[in-house]
C-alpha positions in Angstrom: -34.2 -19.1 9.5 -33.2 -15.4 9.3 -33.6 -13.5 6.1 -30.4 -12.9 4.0 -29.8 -9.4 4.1 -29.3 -7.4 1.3 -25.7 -5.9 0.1 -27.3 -2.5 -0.9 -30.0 -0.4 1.2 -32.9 1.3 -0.5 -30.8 4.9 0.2 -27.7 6.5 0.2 -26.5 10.1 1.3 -28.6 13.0 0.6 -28.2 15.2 -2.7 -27.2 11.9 -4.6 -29.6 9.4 -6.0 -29.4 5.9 -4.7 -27.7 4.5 -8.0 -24.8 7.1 -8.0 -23.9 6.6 -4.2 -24.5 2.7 -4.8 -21.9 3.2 -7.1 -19.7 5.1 -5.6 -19.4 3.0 -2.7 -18.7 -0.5 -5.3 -15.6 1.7 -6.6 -15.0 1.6 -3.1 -15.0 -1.7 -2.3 -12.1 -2.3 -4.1 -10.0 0.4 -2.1 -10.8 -1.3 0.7 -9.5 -4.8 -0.8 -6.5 -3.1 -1.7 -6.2 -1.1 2.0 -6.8 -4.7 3.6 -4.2 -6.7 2.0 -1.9 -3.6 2.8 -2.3 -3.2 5.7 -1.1 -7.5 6.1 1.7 -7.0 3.9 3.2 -4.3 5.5 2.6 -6.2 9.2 4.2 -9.6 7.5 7.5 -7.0 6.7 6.9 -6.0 9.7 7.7 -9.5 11.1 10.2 -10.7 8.2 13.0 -8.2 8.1 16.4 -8.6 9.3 20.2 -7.5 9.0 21.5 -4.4 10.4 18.8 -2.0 10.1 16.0 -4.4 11.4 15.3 -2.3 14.2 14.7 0.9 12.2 12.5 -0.6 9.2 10.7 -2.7 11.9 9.9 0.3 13.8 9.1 2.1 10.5 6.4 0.0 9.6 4.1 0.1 12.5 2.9 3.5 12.6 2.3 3.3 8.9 0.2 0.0 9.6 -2.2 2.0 12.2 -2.4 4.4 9.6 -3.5 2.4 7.2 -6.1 0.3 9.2 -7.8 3.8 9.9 -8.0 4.1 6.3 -9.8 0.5 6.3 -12.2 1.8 8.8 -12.6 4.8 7.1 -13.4 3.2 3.5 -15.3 0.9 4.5 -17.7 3.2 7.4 -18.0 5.7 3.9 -19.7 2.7 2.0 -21.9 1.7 4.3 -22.8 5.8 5.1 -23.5 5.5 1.3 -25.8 2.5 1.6 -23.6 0.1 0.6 -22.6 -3.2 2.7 -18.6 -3.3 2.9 -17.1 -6.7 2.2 -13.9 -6.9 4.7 -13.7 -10.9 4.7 -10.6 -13.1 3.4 -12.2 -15.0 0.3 -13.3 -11.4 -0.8 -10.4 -9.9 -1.2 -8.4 -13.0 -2.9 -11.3 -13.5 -5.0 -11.6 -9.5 -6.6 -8.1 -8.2 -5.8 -6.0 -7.4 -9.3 -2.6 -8.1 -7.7 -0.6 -11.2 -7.0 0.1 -11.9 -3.2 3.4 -10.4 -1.6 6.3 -12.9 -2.1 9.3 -11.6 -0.2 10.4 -13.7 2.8 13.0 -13.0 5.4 15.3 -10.2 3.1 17.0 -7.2 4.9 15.4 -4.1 5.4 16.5 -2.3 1.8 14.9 -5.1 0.0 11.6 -5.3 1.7 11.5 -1.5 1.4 12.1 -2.0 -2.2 9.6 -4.6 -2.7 7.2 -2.5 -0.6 7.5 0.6 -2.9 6.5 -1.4 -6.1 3.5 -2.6 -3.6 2.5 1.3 -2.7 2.6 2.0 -7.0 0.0 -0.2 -7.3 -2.2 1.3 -4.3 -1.5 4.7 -4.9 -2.0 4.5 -8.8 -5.7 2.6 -8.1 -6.3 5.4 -5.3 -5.3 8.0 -7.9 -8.3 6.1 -10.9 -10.5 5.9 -7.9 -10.4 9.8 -7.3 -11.0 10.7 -11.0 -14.0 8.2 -11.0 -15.5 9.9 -8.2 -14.4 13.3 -8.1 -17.6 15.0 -10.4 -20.0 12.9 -8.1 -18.8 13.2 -5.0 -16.3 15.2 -3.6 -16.8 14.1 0.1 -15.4 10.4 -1.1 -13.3 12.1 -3.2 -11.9 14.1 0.1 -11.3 11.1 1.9 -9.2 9.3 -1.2 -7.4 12.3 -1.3 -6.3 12.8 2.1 -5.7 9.0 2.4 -3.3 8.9 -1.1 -1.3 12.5 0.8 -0.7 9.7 3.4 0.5 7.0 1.3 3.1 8.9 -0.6 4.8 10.5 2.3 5.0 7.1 3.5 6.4 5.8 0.4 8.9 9.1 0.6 10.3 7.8 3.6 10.3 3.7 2.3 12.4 5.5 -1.1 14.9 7.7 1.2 16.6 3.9 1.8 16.9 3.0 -1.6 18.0 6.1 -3.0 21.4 7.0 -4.1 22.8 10.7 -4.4 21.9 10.7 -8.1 18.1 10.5 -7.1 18.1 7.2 -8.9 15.8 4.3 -7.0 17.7 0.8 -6.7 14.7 -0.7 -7.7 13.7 1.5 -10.5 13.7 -1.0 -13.3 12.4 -3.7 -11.1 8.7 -5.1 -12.6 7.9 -8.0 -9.6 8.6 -7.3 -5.8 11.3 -10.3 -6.0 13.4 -8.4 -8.9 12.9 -5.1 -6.8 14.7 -6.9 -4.1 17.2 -8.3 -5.4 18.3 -5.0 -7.3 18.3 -2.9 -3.7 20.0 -6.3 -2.4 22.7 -6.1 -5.2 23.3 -2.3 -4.6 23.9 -2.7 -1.3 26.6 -5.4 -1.8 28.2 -3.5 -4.2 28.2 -0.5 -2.0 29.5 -2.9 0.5 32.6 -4.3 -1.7 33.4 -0.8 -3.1 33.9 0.5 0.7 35.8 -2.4 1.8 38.1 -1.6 -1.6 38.9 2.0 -0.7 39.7 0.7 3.0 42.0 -1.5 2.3 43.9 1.0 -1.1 43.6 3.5 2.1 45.7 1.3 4.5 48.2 0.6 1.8 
């Protein structure tokens, strides 16, 4: 029977000691949760949104999920660089994530963007902890986090120009679960909806 191999090597990168880049790469392994079960979430969107703008958000989302799989890649090559074994299977990520699954079905485009914005908080705030955990130890991991969170709030720039109004106010801004996030950008847009169709039909009077 072949030997179990070990999660950690006996090294790690030069001009750290084995315990400090061992460590390094565990605070790693939870960006790489977190980067897996983005990268899914934004692909089911990807595959659930409909209405009007389907064509736009659908389009939206793809380059932003290749993006994101490179930053899988990326995470998890810099733990095993580091001597540490990256975990990429299923039951690891349900088992150690911090977050509840994605629960937004079929919903338009402006309510999976919405939902999607509270989901890119999360990641970015966790990337953000990640950085300051890292940054005195080792600023080539810290490099890569920051790079990859530059990428993830220009993404999330483009996911808020939807639910934006003129006011700079988010639809979803006092939104706590992905649902209410939805159903606040879904409410807005009706009532946009109604209040147009008013001042049509006072300006055909």
């Amino acid at each position: 029977m072949a030997k179990k191999s070990s999660k950690n090597a006996t090294y790690t990168v030069p001009g750290l000691t084995t315990e400090q880049g061992h460590a390094v790469a565990d605070i790693l392994q939870q960006r790489l949760n977190a980067l897996n079960d983005l990268q899914l979430t934004l692909k089911h969107a990807h595959w659930n949104v409909v209405g009007p703008n389907f064509i736009s958000v659908h389009e939206m989302l793809d380059p932003q999920i290749e993006e994101v799989r490179g930053y899988v890649d990326e995470v998890a090559e810099r733990m095993a660089t580091m001597g540490v074994s990256p975990n990429g299977l299923p039951g690891t990520i349900v088992a150690e994530r911090t977050w509840d699954d994605y629960d937004v079905m079929r919903a338009s485009g402006v309510e999976h963007l919405a939902a999607l914005d509270l989901v890119y908080n999360g990641v970015i705030q966790d990337h953000r902890a990640a950085l300051a955990e890292v940054s005195d130890v080792d600023p080539i991991t810290e490099d890569m986090l920051i790079a990859q969170v530059r990428g993830l709030e220009l993404f999330q720039w483009f996911m808020r120009s939807h639910i934006e109004n003129d006011s700079g106010v988010l639809q979803n801004s006092s939104a706590r679960t992905e649902k209410a996030a939805a159903k606040a950008a879904k409410s807005a847009k009706n009532g946009k909806a109604k209040k147009s169709a008013s001042a049509k039909a006072k300006s055909s009077k």
